[in-house]
VEXDO-66114 format. One record per atom (N, C-alpha, C): residue in three letters; x, y, z; atom name. Coordinates in pm, 1 decimal. Each point is the difference from the previous one (the first is absolute). Layout:
N
PT residu       c1       c2       c3 atome
PT    ALA        X        Y        Z    CA
...
END
This chain:
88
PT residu       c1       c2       c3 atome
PT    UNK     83.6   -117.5      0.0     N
PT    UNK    -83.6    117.5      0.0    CA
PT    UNK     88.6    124.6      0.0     C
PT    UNK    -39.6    130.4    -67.4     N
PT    UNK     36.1    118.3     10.7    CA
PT    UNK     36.7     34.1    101.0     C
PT    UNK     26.2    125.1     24.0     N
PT    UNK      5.4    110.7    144.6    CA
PT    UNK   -117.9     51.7     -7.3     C
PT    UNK    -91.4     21.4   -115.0     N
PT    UNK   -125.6     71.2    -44.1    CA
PT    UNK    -84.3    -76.8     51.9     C
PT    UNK     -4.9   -113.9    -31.5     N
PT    UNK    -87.0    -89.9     41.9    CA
PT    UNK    -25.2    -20.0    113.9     C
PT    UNK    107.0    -17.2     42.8     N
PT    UNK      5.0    -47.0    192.0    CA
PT    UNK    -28.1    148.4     63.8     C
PT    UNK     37.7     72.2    -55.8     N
PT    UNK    -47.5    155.0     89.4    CA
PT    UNK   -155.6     43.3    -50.6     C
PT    UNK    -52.5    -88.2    -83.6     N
PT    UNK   -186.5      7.2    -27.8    CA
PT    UNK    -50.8   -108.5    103.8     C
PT    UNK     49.5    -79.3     40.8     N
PT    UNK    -24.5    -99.2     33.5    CA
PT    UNK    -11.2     50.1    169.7     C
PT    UNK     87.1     74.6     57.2     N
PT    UNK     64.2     66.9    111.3    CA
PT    UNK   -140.9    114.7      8.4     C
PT    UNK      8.8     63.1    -95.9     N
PT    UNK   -142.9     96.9     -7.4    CA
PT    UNK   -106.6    -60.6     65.0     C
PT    UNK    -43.5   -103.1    -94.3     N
PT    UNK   -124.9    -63.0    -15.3    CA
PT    UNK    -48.7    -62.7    204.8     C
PT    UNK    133.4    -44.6      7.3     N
PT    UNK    -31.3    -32.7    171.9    CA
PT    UNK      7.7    134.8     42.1     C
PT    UNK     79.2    102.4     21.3     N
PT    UNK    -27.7     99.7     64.7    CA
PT    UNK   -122.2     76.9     -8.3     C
PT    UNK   -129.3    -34.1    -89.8     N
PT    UNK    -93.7     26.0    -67.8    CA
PT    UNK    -81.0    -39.0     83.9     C
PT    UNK     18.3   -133.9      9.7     N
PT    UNK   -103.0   -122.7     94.3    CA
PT    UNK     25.8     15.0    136.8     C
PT    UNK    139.2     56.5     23.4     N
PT    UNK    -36.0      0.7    170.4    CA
PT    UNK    -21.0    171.2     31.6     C
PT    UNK      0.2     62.0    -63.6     N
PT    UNK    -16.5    183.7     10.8    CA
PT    UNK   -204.1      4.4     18.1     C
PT    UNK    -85.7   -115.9    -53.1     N
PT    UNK   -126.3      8.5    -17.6    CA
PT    UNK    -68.8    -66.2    150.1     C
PT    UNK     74.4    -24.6     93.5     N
PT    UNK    -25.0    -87.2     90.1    CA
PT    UNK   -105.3    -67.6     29.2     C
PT    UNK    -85.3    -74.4    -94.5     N
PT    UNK    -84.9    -85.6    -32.0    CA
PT    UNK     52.3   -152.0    -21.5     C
PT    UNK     85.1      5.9      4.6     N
PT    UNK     37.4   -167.2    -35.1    CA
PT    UNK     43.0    -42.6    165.1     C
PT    UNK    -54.8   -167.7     -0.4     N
PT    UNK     34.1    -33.2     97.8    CA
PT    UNK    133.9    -12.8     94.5     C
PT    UNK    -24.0    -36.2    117.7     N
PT    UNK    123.9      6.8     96.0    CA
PT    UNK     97.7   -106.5   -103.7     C
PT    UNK    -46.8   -148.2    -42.5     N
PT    UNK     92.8    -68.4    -64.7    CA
PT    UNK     66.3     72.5   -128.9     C
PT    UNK   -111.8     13.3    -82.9     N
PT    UNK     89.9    106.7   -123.7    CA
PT    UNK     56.2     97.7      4.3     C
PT    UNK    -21.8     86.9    110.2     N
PT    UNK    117.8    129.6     53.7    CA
PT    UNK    121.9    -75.3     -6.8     C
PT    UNK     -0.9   -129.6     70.2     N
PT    UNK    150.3    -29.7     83.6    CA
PT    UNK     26.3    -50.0   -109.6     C
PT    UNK    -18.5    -92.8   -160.9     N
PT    UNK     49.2    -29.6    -74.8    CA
PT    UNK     64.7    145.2   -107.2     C
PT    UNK   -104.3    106.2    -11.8     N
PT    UNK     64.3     83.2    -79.5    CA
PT    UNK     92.9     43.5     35.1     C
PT    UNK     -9.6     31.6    188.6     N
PT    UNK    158.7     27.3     78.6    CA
PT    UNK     90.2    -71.1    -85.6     C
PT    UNK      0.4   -137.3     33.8     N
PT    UNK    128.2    -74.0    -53.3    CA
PT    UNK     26.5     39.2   -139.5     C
PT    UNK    -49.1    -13.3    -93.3     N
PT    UNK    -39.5     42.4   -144.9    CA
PT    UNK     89.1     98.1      7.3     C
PT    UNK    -28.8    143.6     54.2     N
PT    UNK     64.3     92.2      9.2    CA
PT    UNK    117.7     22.2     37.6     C
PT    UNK     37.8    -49.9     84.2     N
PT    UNK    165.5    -58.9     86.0    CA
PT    UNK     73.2    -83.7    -61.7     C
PT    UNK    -71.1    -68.9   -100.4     N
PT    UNK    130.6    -94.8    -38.9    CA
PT    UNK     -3.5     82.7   -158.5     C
PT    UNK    -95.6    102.7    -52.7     N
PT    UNK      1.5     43.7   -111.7    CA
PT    UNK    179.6    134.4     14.7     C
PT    UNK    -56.8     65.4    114.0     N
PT    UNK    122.2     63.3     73.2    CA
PT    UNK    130.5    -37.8    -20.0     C
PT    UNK      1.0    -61.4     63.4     N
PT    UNK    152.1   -103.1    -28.1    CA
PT    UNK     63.9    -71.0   -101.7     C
PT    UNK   -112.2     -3.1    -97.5     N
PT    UNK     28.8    -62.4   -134.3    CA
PT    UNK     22.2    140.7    -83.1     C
PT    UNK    -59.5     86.4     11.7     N
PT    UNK     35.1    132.2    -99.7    CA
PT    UNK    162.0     88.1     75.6     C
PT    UNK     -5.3     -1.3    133.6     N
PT    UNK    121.7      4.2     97.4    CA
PT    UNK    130.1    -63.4    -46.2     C
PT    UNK    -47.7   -126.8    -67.7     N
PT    UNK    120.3    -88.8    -41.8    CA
PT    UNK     22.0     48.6   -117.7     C
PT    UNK    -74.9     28.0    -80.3     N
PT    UNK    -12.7     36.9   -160.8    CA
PT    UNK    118.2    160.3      8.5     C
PT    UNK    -51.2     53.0     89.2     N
PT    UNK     24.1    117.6     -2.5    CA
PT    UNK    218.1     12.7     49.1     C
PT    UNK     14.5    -95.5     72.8     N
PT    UNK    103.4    -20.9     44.0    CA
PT    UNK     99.2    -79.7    -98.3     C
PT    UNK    -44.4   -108.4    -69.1     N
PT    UNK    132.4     17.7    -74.0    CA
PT    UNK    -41.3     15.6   -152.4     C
PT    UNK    131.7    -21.6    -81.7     N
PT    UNK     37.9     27.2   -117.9    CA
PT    UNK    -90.7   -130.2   -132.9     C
PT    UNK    -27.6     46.7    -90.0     N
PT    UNK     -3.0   -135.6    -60.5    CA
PT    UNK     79.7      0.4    -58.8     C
PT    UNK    -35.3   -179.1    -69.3     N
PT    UNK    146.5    -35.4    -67.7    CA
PT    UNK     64.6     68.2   -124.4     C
PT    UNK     90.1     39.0    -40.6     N
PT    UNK     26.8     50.9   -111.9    CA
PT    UNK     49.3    182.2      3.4     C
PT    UNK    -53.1     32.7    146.0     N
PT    UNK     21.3    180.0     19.6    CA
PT    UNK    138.1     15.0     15.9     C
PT    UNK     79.2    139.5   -104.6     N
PT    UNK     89.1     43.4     46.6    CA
PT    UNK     45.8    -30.4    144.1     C
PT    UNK    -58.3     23.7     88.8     N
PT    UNK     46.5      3.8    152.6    CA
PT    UNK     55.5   -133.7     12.3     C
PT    UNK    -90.1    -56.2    -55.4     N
PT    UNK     59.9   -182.3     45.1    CA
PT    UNK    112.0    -46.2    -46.9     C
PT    UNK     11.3     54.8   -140.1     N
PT    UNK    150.3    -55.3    -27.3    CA
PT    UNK     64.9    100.9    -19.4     C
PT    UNK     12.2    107.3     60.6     N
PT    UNK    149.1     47.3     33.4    CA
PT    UNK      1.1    -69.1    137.2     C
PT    UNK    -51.6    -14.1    126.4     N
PT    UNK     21.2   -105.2     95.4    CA
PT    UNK     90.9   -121.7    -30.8     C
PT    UNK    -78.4    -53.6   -124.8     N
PT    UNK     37.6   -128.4     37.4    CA
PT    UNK    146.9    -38.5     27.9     C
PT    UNK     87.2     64.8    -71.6     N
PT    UNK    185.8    -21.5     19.8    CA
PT    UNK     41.5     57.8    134.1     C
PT    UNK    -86.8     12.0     55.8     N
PT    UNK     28.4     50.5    141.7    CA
PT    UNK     29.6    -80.4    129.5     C
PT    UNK   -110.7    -87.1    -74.3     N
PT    UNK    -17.7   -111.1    109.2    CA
PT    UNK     99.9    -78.4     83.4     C
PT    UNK     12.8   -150.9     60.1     N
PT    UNK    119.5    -32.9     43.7    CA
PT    UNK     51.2    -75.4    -98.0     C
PT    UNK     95.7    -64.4     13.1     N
PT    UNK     44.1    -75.1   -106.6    CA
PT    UNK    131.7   -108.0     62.2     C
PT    UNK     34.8   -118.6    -90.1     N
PT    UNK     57.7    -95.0     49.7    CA
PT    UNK    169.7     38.7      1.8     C
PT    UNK     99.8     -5.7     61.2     N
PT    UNK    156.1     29.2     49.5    CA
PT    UNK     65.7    -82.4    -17.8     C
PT    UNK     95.2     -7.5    -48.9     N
PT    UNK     96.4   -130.9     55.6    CA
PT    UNK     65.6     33.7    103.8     C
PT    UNK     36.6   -118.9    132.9     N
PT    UNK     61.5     26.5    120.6    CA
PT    UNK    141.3     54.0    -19.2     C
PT    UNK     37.2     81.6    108.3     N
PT    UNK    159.7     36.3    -27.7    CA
PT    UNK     14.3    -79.3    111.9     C
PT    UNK    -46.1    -16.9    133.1     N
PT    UNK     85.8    -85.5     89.3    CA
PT    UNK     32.0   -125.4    -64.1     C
PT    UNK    154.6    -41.2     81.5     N
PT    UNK     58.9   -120.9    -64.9    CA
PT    UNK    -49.4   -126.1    136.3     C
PT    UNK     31.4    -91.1    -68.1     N
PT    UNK    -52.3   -142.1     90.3    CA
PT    UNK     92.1      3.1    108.1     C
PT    UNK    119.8     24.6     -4.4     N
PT    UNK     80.0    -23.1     37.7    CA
PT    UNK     35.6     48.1    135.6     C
PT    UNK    -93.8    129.7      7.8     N
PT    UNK     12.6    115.9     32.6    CA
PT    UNK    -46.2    -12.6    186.8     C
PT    UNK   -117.6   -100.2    -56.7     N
PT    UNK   -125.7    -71.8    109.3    CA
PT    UNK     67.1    -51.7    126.6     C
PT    UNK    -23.5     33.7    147.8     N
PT    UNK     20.2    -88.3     96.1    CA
PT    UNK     69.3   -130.5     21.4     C
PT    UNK     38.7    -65.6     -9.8     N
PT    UNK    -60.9   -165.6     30.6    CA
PT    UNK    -71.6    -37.6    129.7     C
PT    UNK    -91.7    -58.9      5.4     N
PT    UNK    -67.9    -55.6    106.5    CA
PT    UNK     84.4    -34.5     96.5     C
PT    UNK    -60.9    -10.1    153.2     N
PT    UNK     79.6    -53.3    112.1    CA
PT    UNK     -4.6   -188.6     -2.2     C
PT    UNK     62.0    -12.6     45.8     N
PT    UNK    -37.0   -144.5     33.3    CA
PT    UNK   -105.9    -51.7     52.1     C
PT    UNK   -112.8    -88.5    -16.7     N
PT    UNK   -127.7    -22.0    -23.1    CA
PT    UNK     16.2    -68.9    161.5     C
PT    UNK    -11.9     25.5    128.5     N
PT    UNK     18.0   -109.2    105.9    CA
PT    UNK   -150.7    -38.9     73.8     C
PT    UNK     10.6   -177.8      7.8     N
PT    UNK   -101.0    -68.7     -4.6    CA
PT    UNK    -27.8     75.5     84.7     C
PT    UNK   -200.4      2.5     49.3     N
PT    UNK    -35.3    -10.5    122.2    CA
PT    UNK    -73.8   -125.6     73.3     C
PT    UNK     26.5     93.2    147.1     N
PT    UNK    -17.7   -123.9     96.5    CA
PT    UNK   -109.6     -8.4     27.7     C
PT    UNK    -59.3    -90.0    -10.6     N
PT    UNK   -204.5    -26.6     33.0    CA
PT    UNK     18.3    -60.2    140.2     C
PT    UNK    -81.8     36.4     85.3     N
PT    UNK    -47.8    -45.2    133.8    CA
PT    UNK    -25.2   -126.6    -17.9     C
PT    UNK     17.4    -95.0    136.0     N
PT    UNK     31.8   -159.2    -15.4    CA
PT    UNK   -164.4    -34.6    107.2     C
END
């Protein structure tokens, strides 16, 4: 669906609960209706779609894979591994 669409759609409940004739159950569904319409145009509104300038000058930005400079060699060695003693 559009942004057009979903913001007619967003109308249309704010329509139905502004007339306060509809019941206690259909109030509380257009509530929801309305709240999750919110958050879905909220999301729309927040990012980029695919293909926008913005997005790909980003994209080379991102992280990217290194090769290690530490050497192996370089590493600790472990202590000596000493058994333990279990209660008899």
């Amino acid at each position: 669906m559009t942004r057009e669409q979903l913001q007619e759609i967003r109308d249309w409940a704010n329509a139905k609960i502004a007339t306060g004739e509809e019941p206690p159950w259909a109030w509380y569904q257009y509530m929801k209706l309305r709240e999750t319409l919110d958050a879905i145009l909220d999301g729309m509104a927040a990012t980029k779609p695919l293909g926008s300038p913005e997005l790909e000058l980003r994209s080379g930005a991102g992280l990217r894979l290194v090769a290690s400079t530490d050497r192996r060699e370089s590493a600790r060695p472990h202590r000596a591994v000493r058994p333990v003693r279990l209660p008899t």
